[in-house]
Backbone as CSV, one residue per row, in Angstrom:
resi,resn,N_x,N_y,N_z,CA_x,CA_y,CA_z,C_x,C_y,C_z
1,UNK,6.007,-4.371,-38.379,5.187,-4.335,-37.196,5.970,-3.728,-36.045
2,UNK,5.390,-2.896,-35.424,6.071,-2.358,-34.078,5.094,-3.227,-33.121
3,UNK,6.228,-4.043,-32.088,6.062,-3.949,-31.231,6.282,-3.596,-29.773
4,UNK,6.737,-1.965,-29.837,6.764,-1.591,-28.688,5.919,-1.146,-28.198
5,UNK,5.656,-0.861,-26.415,4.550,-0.263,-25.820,4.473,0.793,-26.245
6,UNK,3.242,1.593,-26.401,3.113,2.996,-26.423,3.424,3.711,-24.765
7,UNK,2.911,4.881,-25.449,3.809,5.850,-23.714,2.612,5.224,-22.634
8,UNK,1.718,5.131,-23.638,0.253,5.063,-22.451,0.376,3.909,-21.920
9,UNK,0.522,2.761,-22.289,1.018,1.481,-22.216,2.073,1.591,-21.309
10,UNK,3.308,2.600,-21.167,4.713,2.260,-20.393,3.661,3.128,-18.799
11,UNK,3.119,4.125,-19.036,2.423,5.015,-17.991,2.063,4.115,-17.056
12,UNK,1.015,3.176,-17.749,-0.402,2.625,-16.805,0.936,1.581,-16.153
13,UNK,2.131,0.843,-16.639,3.101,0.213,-15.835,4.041,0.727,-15.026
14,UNK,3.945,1.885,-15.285,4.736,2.187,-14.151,4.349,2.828,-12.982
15,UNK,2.490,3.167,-13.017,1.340,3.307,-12.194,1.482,1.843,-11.105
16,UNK,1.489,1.278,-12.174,0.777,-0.381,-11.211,2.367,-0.334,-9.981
17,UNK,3.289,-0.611,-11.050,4.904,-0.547,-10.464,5.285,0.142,-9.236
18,UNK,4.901,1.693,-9.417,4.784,2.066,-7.959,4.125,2.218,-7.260
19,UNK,2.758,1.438,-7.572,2.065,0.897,-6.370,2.300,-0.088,-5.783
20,UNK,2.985,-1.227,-6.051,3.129,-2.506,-5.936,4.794,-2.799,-5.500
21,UNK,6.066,-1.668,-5.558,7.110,-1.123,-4.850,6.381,-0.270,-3.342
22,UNK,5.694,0.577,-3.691,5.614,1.329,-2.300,4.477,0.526,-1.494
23,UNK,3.510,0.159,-1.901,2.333,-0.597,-0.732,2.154,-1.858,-1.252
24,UNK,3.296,-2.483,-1.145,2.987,-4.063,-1.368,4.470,-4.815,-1.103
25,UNK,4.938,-4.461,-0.235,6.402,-5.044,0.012,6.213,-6.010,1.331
26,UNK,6.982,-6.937,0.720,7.519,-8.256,1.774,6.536,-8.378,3.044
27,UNK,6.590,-7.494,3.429,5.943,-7.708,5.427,4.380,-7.563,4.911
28,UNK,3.834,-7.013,4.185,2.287,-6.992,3.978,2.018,-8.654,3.028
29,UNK,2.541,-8.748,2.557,2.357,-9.640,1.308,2.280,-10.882,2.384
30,UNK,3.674,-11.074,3.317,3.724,-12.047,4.081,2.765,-12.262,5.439
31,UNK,2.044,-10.944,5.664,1.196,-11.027,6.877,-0.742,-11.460,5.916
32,UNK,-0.821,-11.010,4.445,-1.709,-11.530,3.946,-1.788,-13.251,3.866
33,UNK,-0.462,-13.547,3.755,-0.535,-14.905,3.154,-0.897,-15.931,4.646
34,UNK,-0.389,-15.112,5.959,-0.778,-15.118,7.214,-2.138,-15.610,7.555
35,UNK,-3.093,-14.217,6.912,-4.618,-14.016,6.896,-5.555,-15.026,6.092
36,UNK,-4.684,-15.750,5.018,-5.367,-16.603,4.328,-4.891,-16.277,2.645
37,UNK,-4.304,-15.160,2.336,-4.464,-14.818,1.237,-4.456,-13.960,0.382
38,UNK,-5.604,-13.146,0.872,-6.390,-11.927,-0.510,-6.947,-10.930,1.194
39,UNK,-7.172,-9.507,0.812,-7.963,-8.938,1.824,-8.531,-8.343,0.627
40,UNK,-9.894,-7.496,1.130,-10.669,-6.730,0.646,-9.957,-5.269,0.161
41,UNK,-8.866,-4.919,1.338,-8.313,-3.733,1.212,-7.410,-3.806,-0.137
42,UNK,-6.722,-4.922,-0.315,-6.230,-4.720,-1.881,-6.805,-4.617,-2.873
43,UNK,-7.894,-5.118,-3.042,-9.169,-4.948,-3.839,-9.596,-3.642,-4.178
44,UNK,-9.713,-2.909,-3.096,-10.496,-1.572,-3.029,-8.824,-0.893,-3.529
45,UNK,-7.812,-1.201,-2.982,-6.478,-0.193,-3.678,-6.567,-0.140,-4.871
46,UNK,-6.647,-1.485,-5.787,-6.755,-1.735,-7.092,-7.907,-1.117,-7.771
47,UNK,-8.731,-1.497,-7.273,-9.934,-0.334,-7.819,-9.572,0.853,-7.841
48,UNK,-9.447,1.366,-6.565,-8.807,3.028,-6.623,-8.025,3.447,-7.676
49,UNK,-6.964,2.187,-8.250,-5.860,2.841,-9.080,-6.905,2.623,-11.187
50,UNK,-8.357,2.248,-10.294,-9.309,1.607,-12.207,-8.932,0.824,-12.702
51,UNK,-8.105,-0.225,-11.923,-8.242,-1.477,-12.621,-9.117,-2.706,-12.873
52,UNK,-9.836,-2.287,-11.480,-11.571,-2.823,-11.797,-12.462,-2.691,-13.367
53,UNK,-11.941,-1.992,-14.015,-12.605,-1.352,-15.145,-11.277,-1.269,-16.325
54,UNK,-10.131,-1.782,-15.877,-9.516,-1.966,-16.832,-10.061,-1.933,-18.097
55,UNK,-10.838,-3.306,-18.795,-11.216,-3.828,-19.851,-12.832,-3.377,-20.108
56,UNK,-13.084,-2.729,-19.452,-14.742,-2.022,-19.231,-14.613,-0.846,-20.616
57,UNK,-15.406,-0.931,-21.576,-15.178,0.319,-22.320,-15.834,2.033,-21.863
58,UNK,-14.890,2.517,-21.937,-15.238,4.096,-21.131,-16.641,4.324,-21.218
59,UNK,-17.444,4.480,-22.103,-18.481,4.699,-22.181,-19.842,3.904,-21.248
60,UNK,-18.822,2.860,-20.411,-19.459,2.214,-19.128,-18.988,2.510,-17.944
61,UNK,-17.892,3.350,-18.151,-17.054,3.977,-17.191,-15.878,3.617,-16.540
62,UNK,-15.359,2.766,-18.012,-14.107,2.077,-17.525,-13.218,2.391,-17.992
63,UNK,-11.693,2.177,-18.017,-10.613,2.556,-19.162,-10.641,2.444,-20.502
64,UNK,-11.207,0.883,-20.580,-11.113,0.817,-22.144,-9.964,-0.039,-22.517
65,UNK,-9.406,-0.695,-21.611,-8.059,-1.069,-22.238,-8.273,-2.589,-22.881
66,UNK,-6.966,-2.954,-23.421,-7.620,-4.304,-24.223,-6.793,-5.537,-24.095
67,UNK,-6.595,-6.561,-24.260,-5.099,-7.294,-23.205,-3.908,-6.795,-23.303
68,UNK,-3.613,-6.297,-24.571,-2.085,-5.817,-23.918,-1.728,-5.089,-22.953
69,UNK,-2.779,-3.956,-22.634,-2.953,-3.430,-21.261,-3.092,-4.471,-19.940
70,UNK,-4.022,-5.486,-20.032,-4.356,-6.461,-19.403,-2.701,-7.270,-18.696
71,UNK,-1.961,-7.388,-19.974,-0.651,-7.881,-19.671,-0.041,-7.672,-19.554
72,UNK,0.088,-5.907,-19.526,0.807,-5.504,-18.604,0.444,-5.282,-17.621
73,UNK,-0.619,-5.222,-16.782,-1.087,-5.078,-15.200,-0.315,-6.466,-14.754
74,UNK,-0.818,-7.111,-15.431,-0.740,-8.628,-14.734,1.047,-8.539,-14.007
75,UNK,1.476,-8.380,-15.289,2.890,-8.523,-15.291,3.473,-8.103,-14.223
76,UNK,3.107,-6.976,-13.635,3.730,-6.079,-12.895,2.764,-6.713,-11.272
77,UNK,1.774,-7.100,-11.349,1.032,-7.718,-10.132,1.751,-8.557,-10.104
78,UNK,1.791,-9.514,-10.835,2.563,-11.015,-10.524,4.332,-10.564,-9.975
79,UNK,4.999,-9.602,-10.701,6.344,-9.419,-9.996,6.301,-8.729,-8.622
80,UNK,4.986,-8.238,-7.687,5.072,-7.818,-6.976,4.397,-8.983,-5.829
81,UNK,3.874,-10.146,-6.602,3.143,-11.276,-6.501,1.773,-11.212,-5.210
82,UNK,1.477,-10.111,-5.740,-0.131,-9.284,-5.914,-1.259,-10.464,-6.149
83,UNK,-1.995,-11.003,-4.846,-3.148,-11.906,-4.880,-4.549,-11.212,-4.760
């Protein structure tokens, strides 16, 4: 059994990765948690990057991906500790 990521798999993490290094550092994270929490605007970033549709199969107009994709988004949200 292989279990390493495929390239597409290392791609979509290192998508999330430098989104979550460049627009999600310390002073935003800490002025959300300020606000209550969650804003809308991270929402709509995340969408922008199709993760709304992560698990959506293309033919509904989503990626298609399936949890291991799933766990790696997460992974990389939670180390950037992405609400």
């Amino acid at each position: 059994m292989d279990f390493d990521f495929t390239d597409e798999q290392n791609a979509l993490r290192e998508a999330v990765a430098r989104w979550v290094d460049k627009g999600f550092r310390f002073e935003r994270r800490h002025a959300l948690a300020k606000a209550g929490g969650h804003a809308r605007e991270v929402w709509a970033e995340l969408a922008g990057l199709g993760l709304a549709g992560l698990a959506v199969a293309e033919d509904h107009g989503g990626l298609g991906y399936g949890p291991v994709e799933a766990m790696v988004v997460q992974e990389e949200l939670g180390r950037g500790l992405v609400h």
